[in-house]
C-alpha positions in Angstrom: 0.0 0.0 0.0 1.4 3.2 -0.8 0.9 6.3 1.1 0.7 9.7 0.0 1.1 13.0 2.2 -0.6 16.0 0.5 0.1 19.3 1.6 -2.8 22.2 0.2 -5.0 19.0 0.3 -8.3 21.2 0.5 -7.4 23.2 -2.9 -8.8 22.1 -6.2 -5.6 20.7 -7.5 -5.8 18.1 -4.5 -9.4 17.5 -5.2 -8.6 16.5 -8.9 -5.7 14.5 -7.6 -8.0 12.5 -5.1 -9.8 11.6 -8.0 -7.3 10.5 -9.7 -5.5 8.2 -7.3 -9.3 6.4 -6.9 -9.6 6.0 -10.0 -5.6 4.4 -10.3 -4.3 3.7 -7.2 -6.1 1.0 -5.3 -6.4 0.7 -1.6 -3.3 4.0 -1.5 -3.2 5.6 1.5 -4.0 9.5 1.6 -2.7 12.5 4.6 -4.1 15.4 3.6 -2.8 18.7 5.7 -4.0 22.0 4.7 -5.1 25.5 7.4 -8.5 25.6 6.0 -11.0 22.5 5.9 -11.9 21.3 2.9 -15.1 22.4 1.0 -15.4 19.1 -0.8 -17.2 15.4 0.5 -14.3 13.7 2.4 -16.4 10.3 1.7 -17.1 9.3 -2.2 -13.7 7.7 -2.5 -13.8 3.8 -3.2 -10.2 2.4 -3.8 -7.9 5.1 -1.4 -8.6 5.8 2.5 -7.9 10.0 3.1 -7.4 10.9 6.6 -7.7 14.8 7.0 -5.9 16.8 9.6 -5.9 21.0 9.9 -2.4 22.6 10.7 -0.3 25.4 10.2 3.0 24.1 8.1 4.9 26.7 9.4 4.5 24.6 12.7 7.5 22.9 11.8 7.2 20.5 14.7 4.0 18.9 14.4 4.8 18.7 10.8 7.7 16.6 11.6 5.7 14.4 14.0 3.0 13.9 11.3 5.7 12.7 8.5 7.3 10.7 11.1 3.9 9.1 12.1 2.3 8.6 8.7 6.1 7.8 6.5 4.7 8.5 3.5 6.2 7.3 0.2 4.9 10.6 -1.6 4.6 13.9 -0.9 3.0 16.3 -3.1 3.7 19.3 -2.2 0.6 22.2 -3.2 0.3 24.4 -0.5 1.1 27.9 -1.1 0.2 31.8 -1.5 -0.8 31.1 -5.0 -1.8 34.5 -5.9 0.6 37.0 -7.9 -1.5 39.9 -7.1 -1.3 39.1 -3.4 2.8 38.7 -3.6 2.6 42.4 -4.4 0.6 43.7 -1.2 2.0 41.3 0.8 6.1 40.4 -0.5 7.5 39.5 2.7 4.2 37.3 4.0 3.9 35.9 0.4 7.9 34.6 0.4 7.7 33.3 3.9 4.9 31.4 3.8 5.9 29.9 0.6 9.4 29.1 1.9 9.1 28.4 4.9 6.1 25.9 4.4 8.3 23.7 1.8 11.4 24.0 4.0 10.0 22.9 7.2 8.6 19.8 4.8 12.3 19.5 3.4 13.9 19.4 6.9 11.4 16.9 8.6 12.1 14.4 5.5 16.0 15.3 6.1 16.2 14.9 9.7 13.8 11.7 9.9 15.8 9.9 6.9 13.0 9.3 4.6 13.2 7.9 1.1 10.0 9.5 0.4 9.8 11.2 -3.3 8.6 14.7 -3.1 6.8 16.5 -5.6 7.6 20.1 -5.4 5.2 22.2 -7.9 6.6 25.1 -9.3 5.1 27.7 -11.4 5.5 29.2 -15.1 5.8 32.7 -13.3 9.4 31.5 -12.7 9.9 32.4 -16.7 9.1 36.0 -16.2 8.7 37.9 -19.6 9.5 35.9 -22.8 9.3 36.9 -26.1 8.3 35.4 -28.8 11.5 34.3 -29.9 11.8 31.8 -27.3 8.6 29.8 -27.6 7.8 26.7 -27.3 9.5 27.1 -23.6 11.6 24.4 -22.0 12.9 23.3 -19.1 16.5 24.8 -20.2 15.2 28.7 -20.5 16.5 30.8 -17.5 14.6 31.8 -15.0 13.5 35.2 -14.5 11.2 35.9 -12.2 9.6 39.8 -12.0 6.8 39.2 -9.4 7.8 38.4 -5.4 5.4 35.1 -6.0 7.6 34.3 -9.1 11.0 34.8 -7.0 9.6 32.6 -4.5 9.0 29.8 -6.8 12.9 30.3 -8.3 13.7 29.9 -4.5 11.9 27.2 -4.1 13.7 25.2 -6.9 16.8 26.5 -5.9 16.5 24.8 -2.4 15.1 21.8 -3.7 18.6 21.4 -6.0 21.0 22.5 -2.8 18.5 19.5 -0.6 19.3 16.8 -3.7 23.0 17.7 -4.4 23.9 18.1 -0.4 21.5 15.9 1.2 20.4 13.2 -1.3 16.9 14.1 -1.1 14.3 12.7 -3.9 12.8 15.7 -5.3 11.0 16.4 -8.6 10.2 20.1 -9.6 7.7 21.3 -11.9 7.6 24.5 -13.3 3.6 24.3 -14.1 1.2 26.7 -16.6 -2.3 27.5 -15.6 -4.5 24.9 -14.0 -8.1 25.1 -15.5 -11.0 22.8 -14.2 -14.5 22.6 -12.1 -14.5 23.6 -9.1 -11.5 26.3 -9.2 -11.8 29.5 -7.3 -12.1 32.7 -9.2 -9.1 34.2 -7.8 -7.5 32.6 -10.8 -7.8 33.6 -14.9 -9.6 30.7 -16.9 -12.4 30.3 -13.7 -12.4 34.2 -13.7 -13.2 34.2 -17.2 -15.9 31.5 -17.0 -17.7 33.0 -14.3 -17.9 36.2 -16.1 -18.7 34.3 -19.6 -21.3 32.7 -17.2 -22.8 36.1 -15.4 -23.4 37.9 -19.0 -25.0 35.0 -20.4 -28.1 35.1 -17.7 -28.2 38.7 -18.5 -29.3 37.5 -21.7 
């Protein structure tokens, strides 16, 4: 049985994922940590078991207890200050947070020894302003972040590559475009859009 620790569990991305792994990964194991409950049914799955709990990962304590307690084999890393827009009022809580969260997960796996593989999802902020010139994008384009969200992400990889080349950690990075789907928030473009595509519609 394999178990899988989800960090951000109550966001749509982790929603999706849950799906997913019922739909693929029979009798899996789920640990789903997040500050905020989550607005979805915590009951339809058939083939995984999710256990829920509420915490603050900047606790960086009881996050270590919980890894230690659960051993996962995966963790998929999704919580974060998602928002560009809010990295611009709020830099310094934006970086922290999004640090600080993903260190205090790096350090628990560190100091506990884990082999667990850790999915760390990155953003396509982290590419800044490309022209035309350079499309398609790859992985080999330099980063060049010009948002406090998008330097956060850069940091975010950065660590992750000192925590594999010093430490031997298992750590895949993404460097991800925009997520469209039901049950988004509209804090984000596409559901933005669709909401507003929706609203002038029943205006007629």
């Amino acid at each position: 049985m394999k178990k899988y620790l989800i960090t951000g569990y109550s966001g749509f991305v982790s929603r999706h994922f849950l799906e997913y792994l019922d739909k693929n990964e029979a009798h899996a194991s789920i640990k789903g940590l997040d500050v905020q409950n989550p607005e979805f049914p915590q009951s339809p799955y058939r083939q995984i078991r999710v256990d829920f709990e509420k915490i603050d990962l900047l606790d960086h304590g009881r996050v270590e207890n919980i890894i230690f307690n659960f051993q996962p084999d995966y963790i998929v890393h999704l919580a974060s200050y998602s928002s560009v827009s809010f990295s611009w009022k709020e830099p310094i809580l934006s970086f922290q947070n999004n640090m600080n969260i993903y260190l205090n997960l790096l350090e628990s796996v560190r100091k506990l020894n884990l082999p667990a593989r850790i999915l760390s999802i990155g953003s396509s902020e982290e590419y800044g302003n490309v022209d035309e010139k350079s499309l398609p994008l790859t992985e080999a384009h330099r980063p060049s972040p010009v948002s406090p969200y998008a330097v956060a992400r850069v940091s975010q990889e950065m660590i992750s590559k000192v925590y594999v080349d010093g430490y031997g950690l298992d750590i895949v990075m993404t460097r991800s475009f925009n997520h469209i789907g039901p049950f988004q928030r509209d804090l984000f473009v596409g559901s933005s859009f669709a909401r507003q595509l929706v609203e002038i519609k029943k205006r007629g």
